[in-house]
N, C-alpha and C positions, 0 to 999 in steps of 0.2 A: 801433745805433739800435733802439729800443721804441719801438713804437707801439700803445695803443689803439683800437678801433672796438666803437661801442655801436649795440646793435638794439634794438626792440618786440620782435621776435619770435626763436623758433628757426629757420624759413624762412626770414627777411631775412638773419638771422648766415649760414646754411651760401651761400646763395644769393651774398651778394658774397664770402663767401671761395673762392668756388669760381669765379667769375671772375677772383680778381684770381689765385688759385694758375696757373689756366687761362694767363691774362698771361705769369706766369714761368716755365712752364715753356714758352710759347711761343716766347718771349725766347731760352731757354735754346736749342731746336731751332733757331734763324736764327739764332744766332752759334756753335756749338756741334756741330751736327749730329743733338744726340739729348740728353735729359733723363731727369735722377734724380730719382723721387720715391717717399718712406717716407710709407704711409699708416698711418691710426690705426684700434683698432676701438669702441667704444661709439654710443653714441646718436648723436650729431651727426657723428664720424667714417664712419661708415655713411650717414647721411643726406648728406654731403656727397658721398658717390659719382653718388648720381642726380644730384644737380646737374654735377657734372664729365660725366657719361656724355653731356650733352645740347650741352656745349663742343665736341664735333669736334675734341679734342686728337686729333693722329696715335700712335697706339700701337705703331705699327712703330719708332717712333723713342724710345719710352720706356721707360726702366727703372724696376721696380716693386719694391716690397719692403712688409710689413707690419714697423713697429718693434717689434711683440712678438707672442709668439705663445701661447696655453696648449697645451700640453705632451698637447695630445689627437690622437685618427685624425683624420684628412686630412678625414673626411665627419659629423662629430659639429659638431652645433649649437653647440657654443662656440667654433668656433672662428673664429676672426678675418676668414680668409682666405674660408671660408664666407660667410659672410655677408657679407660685400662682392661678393663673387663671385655671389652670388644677386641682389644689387640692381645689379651693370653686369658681365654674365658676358664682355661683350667683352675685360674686361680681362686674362682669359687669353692674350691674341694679344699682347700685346707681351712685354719681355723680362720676366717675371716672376719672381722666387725666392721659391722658397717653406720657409718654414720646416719642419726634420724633423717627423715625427710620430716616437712612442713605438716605435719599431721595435728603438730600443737605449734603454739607461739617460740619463737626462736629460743629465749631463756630459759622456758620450760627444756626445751628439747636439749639443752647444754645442762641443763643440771639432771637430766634425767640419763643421759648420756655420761655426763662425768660420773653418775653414782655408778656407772655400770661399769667404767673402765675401771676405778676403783676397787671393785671386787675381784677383778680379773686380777690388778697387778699389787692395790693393797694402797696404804695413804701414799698422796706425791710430796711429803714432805721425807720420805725414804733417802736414804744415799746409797740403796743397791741400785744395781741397771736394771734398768726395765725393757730395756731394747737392745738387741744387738747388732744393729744394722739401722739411720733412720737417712735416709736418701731424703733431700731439699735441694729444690730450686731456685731462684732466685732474680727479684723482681728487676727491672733496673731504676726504683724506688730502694733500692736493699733489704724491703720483704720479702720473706720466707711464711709457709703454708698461710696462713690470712694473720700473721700478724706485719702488722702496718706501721711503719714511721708512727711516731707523736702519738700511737694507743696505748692504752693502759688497761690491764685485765686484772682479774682476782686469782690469786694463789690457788690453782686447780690444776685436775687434767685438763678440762677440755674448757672453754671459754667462747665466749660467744661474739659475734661479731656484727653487729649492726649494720655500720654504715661503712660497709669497705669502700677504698679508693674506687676502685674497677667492681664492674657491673658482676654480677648480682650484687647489689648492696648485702643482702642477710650471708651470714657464712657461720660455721662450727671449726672451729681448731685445737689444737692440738694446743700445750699455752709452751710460754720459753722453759717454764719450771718441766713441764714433761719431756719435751725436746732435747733436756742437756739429763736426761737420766738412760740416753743412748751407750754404749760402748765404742762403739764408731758412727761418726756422723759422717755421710758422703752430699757433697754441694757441687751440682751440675752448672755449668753458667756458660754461657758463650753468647758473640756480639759486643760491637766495639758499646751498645746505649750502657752495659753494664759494664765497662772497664772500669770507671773511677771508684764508684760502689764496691767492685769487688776490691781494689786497689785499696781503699779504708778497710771494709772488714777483714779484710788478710792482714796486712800490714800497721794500721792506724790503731795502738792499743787502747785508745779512747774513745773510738772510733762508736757511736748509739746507734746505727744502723744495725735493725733485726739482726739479720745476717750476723753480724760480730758479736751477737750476744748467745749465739748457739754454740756448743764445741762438746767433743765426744769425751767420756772421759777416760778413754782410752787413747781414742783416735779420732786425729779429725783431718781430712783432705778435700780438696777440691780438685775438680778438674774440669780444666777452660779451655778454650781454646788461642792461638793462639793473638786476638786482636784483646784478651782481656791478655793474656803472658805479657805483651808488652807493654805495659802499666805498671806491672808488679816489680 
């Protein structure tokens, strides 16, 4: 199931996606014991942390991951995990993995990384969830966490990424085979540069754009605002 939700603003979009995420992974901890969830990094992805930070989700009981990572040191400004980490630093305390830094060569650090996700959650060729919450962004190339128009990767979790479009070339991700073993996938997106992108992967069932190859298999929504709503 897709579902749409349209905002005025970029405050109104992060603020009810970050209740209703707050919702399911609550859901998840009272039937469960304990939740998964893959955060994003960009503008609204970042923003939506303050909003979650304010939620009194139990972090003891949460498993954390960022779906992609650039391929930089642990403490350099691009990187993902930074900068979430600077706007809700609590989110250290729960069970967090964190993607390698450049310590070894990028395919090392993606298969040494995929073996480790692997133990955590088990082969990705599974048809349980793995996730129950996995928040994505959304380029207006119609990439999602570093996978890119026209790339191709190997049946993994994590996957490695060379030569991405946008700077830092090196990057680690999360691949589509992991992404769609979510329960609910939630996709942030606003600005008119992304209307028609989002306007194929919502709408166009043929549609090869990243973005339309993700979907939860429970649940999958989006929330735009409204110069992408009018497109749709």
């Amino acid at each position: 199931m897709t579902e749409v939700l349209a905002f005025e603003t970029d405050a109104a979009l992060t603020a009810q996606a970050a209740n209703d995420i707050a919702e399911l992974l609550n859901q998840a901890i009272h039937e469960r014991g304990r939740a998964s969830l893959v955060l994003t990094g960009g503008t609204l992805g970042i923003k939506i942390l303050s909003d979650l930070k304010a939620l009194g989700i139990d972090l003891a009981k949460l498993r954390v991951f960022f779906g992609d990572e650039r391929f930089v040191a642990f403490d350099h400004e691009d990187r993902n995990e930074r900068q979430g980490l600077c706007v809700w630093p609590e989110l250290a305390s729960s069970d967090f993995h964190r993607f390698p830094a450049p310590e070894t060569e990028l395919a090392d650090a993606a298969e040494a990384f995929d073996q480790t996700v692997t133990e955590l959650l088990g082969p990705i060729d599974s048809q349980l969830p793995a996730f129950d919450v996995v928040i994505l962004g959304m380029g207006p190339d119609g990439h999602v966490a570093s996978l890119f128009p026209g790339h191709s990767h190997q049946i993994r979790w994590i996957v490695a990424e060379h030569e991405s479009p946008k700077p830092p070339a090196q990057r680690l991700s999360f691949s589509y085979q992991a992404l769609n073993r979510a329960r609910s996938v939630i996709f942030l997106a606003s600005g008119s540069a992304k209307a028609q992108v989002a306007r194929c992967a919502i709408k166009d069932s043929e549609c090869e754009l990243p973005a339309a190859k993700v979907k939860g298999l429970e649940l999958t929504r989006w929330y735009v605002d409204q110069e992408i709503s009018r497109e749709l």
